[in-house]
N, C-alpha and C positions, 0 to 999 in steps of 0.2 A: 814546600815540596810535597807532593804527592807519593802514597803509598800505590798506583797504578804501576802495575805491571806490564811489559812491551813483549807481545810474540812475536819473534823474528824466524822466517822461515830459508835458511838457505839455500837456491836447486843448482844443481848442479847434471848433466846429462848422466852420469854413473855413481854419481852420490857414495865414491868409493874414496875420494879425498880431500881433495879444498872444502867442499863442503859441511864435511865431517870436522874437517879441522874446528873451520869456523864456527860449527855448533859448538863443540867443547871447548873453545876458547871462549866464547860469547857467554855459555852456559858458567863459566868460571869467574869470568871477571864482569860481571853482571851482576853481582851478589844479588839476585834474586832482582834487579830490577829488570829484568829481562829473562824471555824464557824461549833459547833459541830451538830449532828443530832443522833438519838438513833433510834432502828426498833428491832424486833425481826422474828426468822422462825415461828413461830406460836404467832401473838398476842394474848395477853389475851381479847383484847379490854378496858382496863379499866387502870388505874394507880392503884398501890398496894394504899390502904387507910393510912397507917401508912406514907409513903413514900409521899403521896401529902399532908399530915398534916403539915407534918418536912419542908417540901419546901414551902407551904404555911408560916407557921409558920418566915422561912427565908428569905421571900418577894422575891419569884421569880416569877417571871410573867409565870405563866400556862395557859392560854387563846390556845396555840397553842400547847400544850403537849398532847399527845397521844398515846396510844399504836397503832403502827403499822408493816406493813410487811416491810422483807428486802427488797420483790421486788419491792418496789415505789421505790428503791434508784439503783437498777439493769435495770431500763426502761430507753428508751431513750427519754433523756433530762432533766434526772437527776443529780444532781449535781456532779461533778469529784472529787473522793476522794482522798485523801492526806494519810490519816491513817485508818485503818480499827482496830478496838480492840474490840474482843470478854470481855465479862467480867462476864462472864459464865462457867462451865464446859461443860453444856451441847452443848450450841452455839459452842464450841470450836472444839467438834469433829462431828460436823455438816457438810454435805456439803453444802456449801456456794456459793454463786452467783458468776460469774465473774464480777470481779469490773474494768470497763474502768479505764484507765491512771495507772496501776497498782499501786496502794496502797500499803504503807511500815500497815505491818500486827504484831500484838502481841498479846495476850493472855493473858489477866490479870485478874486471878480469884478473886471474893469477895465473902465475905460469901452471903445469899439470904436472903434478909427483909423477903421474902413472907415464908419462913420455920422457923422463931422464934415463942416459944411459951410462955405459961403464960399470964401474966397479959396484959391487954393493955399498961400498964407503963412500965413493961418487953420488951413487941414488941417495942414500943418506943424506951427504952433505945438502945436495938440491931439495929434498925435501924439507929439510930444517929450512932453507932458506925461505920457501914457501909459507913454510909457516912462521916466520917472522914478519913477513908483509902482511898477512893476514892477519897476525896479533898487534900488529902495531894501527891497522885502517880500522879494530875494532878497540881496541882503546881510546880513540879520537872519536869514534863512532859513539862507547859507552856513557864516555866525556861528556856530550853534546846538553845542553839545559833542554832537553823535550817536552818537560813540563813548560816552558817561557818563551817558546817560539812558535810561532804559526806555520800551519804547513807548507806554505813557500819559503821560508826560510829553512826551514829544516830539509827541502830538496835541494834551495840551494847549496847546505853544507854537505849532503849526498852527493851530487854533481862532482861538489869540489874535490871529496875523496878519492870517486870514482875517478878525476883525472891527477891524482897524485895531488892534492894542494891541502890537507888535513890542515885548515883554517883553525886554529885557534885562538883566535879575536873574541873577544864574546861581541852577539847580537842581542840586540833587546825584543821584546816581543814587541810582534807589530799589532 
């Protein structure tokens, strides 16, 4: 095993909640083997309210969480990304920055906290739900032996994700 570390970049079009989610779930259960970041093409500027509730509520340290653009992550001397994953529809048919070191890329749509309606305990619940898909595609994601696969195989288990099928077979390196 390898002591290499994986920058994984979320985007999302308003970087105001899946995304976010996703970094602070990635950033946790990563124990350091992974060092996620979230951006959007149009920040909202803000964190969705429901979404920093749930994550406050969770004890994740938000002190540096933000909505922001993808291009702080496109400029030079930005961090070299490993994974790119939209988790968006809209982000997904976006055009998108070129990312140095070329980034293994997926598409992983979630439903969007910020379009639930009803009650505040309504939006709640929907959001929690949100973020259980999410924490659950990136625990099978964290799972993954990326040191002992090559990179078609490791898009293959992307793909899989991406279409609901979190493979856990192991593959040998090809």
């Amino acid at each position: 095993m390898t002591d290499r570390v994986f920058n994984v970049l979320f985007l999302c079009t308003h970087n105001s909640a899946r995304s976010v989610m996703a970094e602070c779930i990635l950033n946790r259960i990563g124990r350091g083997r992974f060092r996620a970041f979230s951006a959007g093409s149009t920040p909202s500027g803000q964190i969705n309210p429901q979404v920093k509730a749930l994550l406050e509520r969770l004890g994740y340290p938000l002190a540096d969480v933000r909505a922001k653009s993808w291009d702080e992550f496109a400029e030079a001397g930005a961090p070299t990304m490993d994974f790119v994953f939209t988790v968006c529809d809209n982000a997904a048919g976006e055009v998108c920055p070129i990312w140095p070191g070329m980034p293994m890329t997926a598409h992983w749509g979630f439903p969007d906290p910020s379009s639930a309606e009803g009650t505040l305990a309504e939006k709640a619940t929907f959001t929690a739900a949100v973020y259980g898909q999410i924490e659950r595609r990136l625990r099978a994601f964290a799972a993954l032996p990326l040191d002992t696969l090559d990179r078609m195989a490791i898009k293959r288990r992307l793909s899989a994700m991406a279409d609901g099928h979190a493979d856990h077979a192991p593959e040998t390196a090809q």
